[in-house]
N, C-alpha and C positions, 0 to 999 in steps of 0.2 A: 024772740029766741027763748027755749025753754031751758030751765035751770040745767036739763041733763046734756042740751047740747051745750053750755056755756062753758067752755074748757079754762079761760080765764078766772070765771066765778071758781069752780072746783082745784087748780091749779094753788091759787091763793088764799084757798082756806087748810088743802092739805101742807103748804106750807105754814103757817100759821099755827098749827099744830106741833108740827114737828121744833118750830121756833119755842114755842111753850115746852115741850119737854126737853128740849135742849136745854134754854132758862131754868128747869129746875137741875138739871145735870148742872150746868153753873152752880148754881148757887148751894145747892146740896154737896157734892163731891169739891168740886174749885173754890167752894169759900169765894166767887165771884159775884160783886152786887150791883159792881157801877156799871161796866162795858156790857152786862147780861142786860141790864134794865133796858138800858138806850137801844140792844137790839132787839128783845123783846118788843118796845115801844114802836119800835119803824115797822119791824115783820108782822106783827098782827094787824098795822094801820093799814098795811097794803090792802088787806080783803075787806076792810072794814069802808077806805074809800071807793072800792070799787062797789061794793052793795049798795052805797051811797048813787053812785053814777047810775046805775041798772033802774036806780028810783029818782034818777034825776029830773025839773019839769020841763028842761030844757037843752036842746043839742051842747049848748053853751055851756052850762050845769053838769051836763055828761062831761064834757071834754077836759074841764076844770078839774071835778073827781080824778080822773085817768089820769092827769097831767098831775096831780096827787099823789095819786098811788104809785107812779112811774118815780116819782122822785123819794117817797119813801124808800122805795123797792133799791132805788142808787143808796141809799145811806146802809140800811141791810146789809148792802155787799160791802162799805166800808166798816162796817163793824164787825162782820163775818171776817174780812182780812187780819183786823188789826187785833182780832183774838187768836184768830193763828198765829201771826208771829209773835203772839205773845207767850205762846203755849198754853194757853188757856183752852183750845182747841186744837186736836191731833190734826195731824194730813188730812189723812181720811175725814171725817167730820166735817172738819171745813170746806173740803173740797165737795163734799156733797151735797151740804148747803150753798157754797156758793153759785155751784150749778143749777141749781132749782130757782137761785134768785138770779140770775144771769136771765136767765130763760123765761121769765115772767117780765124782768125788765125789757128784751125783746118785742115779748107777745105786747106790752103794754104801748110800746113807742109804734107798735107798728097802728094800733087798734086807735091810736093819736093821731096818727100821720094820716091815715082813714078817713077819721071824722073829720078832721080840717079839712080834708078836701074834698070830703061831700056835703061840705054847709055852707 
């Protein structure tokens, strides 16, 4: 599969971006250092296990990464909440980040659920 069809690769890197200039809006405007850190830390690992998978030596190897990155991708979405109701992050914001990590969570458990059953 080539990088430009990999919707997954592309999905969690444009997230990953937008995680980072979120984290500087934390920390710059929020004076936020701790709840920013830990989600910085889960949202950029997402693309970073999955690049890992794509160069993995083994179906096993792949499925471990994704099974990785699926659970980064869960903690993401609990840091994303718990900075909304902190107000640390507006409605909006949050909700548009959680969406984008909702949906990667998806795409991730389905591309899991996939390979275990074609191995």
């Amino acid at each position: 599969m080539s990088i430009k069809e990999n919707i997954i690769q592309q999905k969690s890197f444009a997230f990953a971006v937008r995680a980072i200039n979120t984290y500087k809006f934390l920390t710059q405007e929020k004076k936020e250092f701790i709840l920013s850190k830990q989600f910085l830390r889960s949202a950029t690992s997402i693309g970073a296990n999955i690049e890992e998978a794509i160069g993995g030596q083994s179906n096993a190897d792949f499925i471990s990464k994704i099974s990785i990155s699926y659970k980064e991708s869960r903690e993401t979405v609990y840091w994303l909440k718990l900075m909304k109701e902190t107000d640390y992050l507006n409605e909006n914001e949050a909700n548009s980040l959680l969406q984008d990590a909702l949906e990667i969570c998806k795409i991730l458990a389905k591309i899991k659920i996939t390979m275990k059953k074609d191995s």
